[in-house]
N, C-alpha and C positions, 0 to 999 in steps of 0.2 A: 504493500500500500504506500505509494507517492504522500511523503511529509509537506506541509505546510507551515512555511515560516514567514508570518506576522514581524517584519522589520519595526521598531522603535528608528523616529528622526535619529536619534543620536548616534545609531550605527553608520550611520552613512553620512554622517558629521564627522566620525571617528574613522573611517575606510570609505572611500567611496566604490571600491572595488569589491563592498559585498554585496552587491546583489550578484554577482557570481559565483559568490562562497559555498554553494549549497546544493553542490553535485546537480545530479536530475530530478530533485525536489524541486516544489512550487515555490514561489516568493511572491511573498502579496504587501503592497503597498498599503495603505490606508491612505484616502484622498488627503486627511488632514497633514499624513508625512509629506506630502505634494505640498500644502500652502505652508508648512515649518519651512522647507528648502526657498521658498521663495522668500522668505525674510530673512534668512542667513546669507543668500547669494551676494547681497553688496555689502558681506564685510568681507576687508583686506585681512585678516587671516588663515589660520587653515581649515578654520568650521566653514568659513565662505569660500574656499578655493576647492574644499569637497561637494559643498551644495554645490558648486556652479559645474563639478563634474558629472556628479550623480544626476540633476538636470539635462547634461548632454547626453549624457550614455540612453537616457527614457526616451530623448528626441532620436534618437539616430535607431531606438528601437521600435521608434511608430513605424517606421519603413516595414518591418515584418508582420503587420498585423494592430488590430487595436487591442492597446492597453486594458481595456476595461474588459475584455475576453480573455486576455491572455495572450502571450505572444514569445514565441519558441526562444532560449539561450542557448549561446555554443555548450554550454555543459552537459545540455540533455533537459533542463530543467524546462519553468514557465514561470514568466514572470507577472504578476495581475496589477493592474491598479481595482483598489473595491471603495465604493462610495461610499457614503456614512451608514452609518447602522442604529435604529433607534433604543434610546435605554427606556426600558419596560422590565418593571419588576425589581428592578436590582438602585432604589430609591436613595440608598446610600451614596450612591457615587455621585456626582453633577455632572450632568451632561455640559457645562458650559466650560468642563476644562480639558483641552485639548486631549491630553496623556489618556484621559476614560473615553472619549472617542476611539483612540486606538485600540485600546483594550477589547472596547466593545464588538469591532469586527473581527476581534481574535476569540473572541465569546461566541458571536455569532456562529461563525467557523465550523466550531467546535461542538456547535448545539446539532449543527447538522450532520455531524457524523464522522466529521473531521480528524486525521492524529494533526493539532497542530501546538508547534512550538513559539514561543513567543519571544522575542528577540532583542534585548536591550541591555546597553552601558547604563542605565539609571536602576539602581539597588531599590528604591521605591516602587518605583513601574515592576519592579518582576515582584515583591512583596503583593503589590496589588494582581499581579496576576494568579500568583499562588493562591492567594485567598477564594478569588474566583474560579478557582477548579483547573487551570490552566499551564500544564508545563513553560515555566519560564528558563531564559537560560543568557548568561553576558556573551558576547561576540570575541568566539577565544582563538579566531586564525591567526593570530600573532602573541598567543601568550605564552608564558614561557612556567616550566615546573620550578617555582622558586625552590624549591626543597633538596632539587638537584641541578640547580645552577652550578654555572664551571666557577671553582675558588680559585685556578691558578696555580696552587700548587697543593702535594702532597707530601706524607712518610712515608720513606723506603727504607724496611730494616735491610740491611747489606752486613756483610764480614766487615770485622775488623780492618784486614789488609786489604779491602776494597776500600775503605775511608782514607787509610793509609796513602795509598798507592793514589789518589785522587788531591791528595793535598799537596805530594809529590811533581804531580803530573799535570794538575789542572784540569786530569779528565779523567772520566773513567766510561769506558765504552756499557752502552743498557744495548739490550737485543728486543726489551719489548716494544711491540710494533702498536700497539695503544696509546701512544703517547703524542702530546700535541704539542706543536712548535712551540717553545717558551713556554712552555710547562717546570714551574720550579719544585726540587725536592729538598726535603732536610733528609739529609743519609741518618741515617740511625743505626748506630753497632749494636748488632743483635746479643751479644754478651756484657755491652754498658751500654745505655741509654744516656748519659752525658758527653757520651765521645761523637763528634755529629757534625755532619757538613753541610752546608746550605748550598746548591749547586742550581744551574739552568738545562735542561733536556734542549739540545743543537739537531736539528732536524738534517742539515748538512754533515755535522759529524757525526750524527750516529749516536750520540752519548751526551753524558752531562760535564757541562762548561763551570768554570770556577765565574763568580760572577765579578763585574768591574770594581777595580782599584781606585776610581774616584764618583765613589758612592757613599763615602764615610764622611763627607762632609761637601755639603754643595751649596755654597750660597749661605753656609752658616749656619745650615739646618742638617741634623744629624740622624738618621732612623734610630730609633728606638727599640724595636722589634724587628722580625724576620719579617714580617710582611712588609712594613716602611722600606726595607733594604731591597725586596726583591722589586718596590714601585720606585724605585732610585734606579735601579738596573734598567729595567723597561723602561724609562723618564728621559735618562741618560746615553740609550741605544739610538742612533739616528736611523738603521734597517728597521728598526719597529715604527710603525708609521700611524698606529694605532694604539692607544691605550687606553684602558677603562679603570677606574678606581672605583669600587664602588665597598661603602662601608657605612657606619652611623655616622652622630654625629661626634665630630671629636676624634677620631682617627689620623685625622692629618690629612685628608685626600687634597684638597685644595690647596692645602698649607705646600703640600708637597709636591704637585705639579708648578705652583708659580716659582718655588723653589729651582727646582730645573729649569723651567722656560728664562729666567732670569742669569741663570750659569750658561745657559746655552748663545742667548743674546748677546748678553753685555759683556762675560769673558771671552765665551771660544767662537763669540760670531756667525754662529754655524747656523743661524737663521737674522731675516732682515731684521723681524721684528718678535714680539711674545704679544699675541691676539688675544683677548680675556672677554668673554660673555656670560651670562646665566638668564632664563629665563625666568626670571620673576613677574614682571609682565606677561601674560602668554605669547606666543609666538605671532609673529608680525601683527601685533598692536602698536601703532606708531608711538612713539613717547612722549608725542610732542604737547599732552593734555597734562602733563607734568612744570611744575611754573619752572623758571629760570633757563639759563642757555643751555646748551645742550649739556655741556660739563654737569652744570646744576644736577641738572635732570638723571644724569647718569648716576650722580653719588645719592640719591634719593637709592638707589634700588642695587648699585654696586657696593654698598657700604662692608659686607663682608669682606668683598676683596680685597679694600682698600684697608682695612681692617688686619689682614693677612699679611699684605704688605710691606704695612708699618710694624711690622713685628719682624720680617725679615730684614727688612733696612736696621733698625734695633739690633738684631742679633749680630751682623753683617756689619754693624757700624761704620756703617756708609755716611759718606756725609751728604750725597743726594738725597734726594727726596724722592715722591713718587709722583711729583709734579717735573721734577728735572727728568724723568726716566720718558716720560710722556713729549715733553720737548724735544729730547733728542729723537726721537720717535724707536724706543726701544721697545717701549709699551704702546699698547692701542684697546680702552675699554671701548665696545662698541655692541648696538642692540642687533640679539640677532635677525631683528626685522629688516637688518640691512645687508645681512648674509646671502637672502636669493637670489640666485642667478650671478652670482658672482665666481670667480675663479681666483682663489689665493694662494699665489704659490709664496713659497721658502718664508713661512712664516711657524711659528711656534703657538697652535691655537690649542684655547685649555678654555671648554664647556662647563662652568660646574653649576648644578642642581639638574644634571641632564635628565632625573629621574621623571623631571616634570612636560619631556617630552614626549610624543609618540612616536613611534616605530617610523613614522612618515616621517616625521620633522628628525626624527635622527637621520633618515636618511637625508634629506634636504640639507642636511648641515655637514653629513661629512664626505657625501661629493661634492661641496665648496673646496675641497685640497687640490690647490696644484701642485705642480712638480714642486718637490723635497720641499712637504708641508707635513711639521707632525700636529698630531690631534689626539690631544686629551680629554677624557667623559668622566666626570665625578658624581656621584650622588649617591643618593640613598633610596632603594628602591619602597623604603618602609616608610620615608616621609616627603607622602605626592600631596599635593594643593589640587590637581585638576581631579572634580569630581567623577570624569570620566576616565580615569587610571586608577591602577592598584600596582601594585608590586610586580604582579606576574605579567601585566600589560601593557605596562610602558618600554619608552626608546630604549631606556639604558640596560633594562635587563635582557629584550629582547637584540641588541647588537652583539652582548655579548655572549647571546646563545648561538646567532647563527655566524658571528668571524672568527668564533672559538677552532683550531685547527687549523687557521691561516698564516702564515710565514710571518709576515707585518703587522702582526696582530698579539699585543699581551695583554692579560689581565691579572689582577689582583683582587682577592676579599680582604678589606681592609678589619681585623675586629677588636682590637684593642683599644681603648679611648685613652688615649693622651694629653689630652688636653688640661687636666689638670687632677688632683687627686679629687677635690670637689666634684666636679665635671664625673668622672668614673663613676663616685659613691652614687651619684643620682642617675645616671644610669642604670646603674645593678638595681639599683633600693625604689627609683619612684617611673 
């Protein structure tokens, strides 16, 4: 029996590509999803640059029949538009609010005999569906199993004289074939558990690398833990052209990508500039309803970084400033509503709160690299602001599911809070 899935606006606010999502099942619009799309189309973000797609794809599908019958997808499926459905009997809900409109044609549906599934990013809208008898369910093409996200690295109990012989040599050759590019291990001697080596898995060699010699101190900032030391390694790699940080708060992620981008700029040159964004605004909301000039405007909502900063010039005992860094043009804070469509080569670009993007706007943001651009993603996948994300279905956790395996690509779980002894206690306790 062919499944019927009732779309919520929001999916197709959040993907405009699902209405292909659903094999050779039906997909039935609600007219009222049709007039939500027409009020999202003129906004300049990415809710309005999916309504204004999901709009095209429905025109270019009147070609093959009407909408309102149904009308064939390359998947196999049928896609419907269905017009309102009146609410009789069911008094508690208000027919004057759009969300119980939808519902109601997925009630309807289902009265007549229907298997159908109800389809939305709004944790509300599927409560209310349940209620009404009706399998709900969030739109999971891009989620990712938090539980077994990639950490980056593991324990390998090894001999003795394998630890040995690696401390010696820099290397010690692995034969297992499961292992992914920059994939870091702590050696553990399986006869003392203090005797231990922190190594890199080299896809080109074959084995595990000792990791970099100027990692111990960069820009004044020093890891703390094996995990800070192996996000120095990957930070400090110009062949990894990709990196993810992602941990709580207080880990150091941020602390420790501008850390690098800064060693990398203003010591070894090795890029023009150190690019710095975060989406606290959502994504391509212009900034310009923010009072003051653009600088103003910027530290209204970059204050963390700027925050971060000043703690490294501090440590660094620099006598610039992070207004001199910006002059010379070492530094560049910039909204990434200004990132589209643009091509940035040989820069040093560090994302942080990437959590609070989608899978699309990650993508959107890190094919902005041009040639010898590295790209850093920091965040936290357990503290989103967009009510239309969770953990398992945002950009950051979802990039580092599918570049996991890739040459140019490392990742780290950051899980130690360093921040401060305070900072910890309330972590663990509140």
């Amino acid at each position: 029996m062919r499944k019927i899935f009732v779309l919520d606006t929001n999916v197709l606010l959040h993907n405009a590509s699902a209405l292909t999502a659903f094999a050779d099942n039906e997909v039935v619009l609600p007219i009222d999803v049709i007039e939500e799309l027409d009020i999202f189309k003129k906004d300049s973000d990415e809710k309005g640059r999916n309504a204004r797609a999901t709009i095209r794809m429905l025109d270019e599908l009147r070609e093959r029949g009407r909408l309102g019958e149904g009308v064939p997808l390359e998947t196999g499926g049928v896609l419907r538009i269905v017009m309102h459905v009146e609410i009789k009997g069911l008094l508690d809900l208000s027919p004057e609010v759009r969300d119980n409109k939808i519902l109601m044609v997925a009630y309807d549906l289902q009265k007549k005999g229907n298997q159908v599934i109800f389809v939305s990013k709004d944790i509300n809208a599927r409560v209310k569906a349940d209620a009404l008898g009706i399998r709900a369910v969030d739109f999971e093409k891009q989620k990712v199993d938090m539980g077994r996200l990639y950490v980056g690295w593991k324990e390998v109990l090894v001999d003795k004289k394998d630890i040995d012989l690696f401390y010696e040599k820099k290397f010690l050759g692995i034969k297992d074939g499961g292992l992914f590019p920059n994939q870091y291990f702590l050696l553990i001697d399986n006869s003392n558990d203090k005797h231990t080596a922190l190594a890199r898995y080299s896809l080109k060699q074959k084995g595990a690398v000792a990791l970099r010699q100027d990692i111990n101190d960069v820009w004044g900032i020093k890891p703390r833990n094996k995990e800070q030391a192996i996000a120095f390694d990957l930070l400090m790699d110009d062949n990894v052209k990709l990196v993810t940080l992602v941990g709580k708060a207080g880990t150091g992620k941020t602390l420790l990508g501008l850390a690098a981008g800064l060693k990398k700029t203003v010591d070894e040159h090795a890029y023009k500039r150190m690019l710095v964004s975060r989406p606290v605004i959502p994504m391509g909301r212009d900034i310009g309803y923010l009072p003051g000039t653009k600088e103003e405007k910027l530290l209204n909502w970059m204050q963390p970084i700027y925050d971060n900063l000043e703690y490294i010039l501090t440590i660094r005992k620099r006598k610039e400033h992070i207004e001199d860094l910006i002059d010379s043009d070492f530094l560049q804070l910039e909204a990434l509503t200004y990132m589209r469509g643009r091509s940035i080569p040989n820069q040093f670009i560090v994302i942080d709160e990437a959590q609070n993007l989608t899978p699309h706007e990650i993508k959107t943001v890190v094919t902005r690299a041009g040639n010898h651009t590295k790209m850093v993603l920091t965040g936290d996948p357990y503290q989103i602001d967009s009510p239309y994300l969770d953990s398992s279905s945002n950009g950051l956790s979802y990039a580092v599911e599918k570049m996991k395996g890739q040459e140019m690509f490392g990742h780290v779980l950051l899980t130690r809070n360093e921040r401060s002894s305070l900072a910890n206690l309330a972590a663990e306790l509140l």
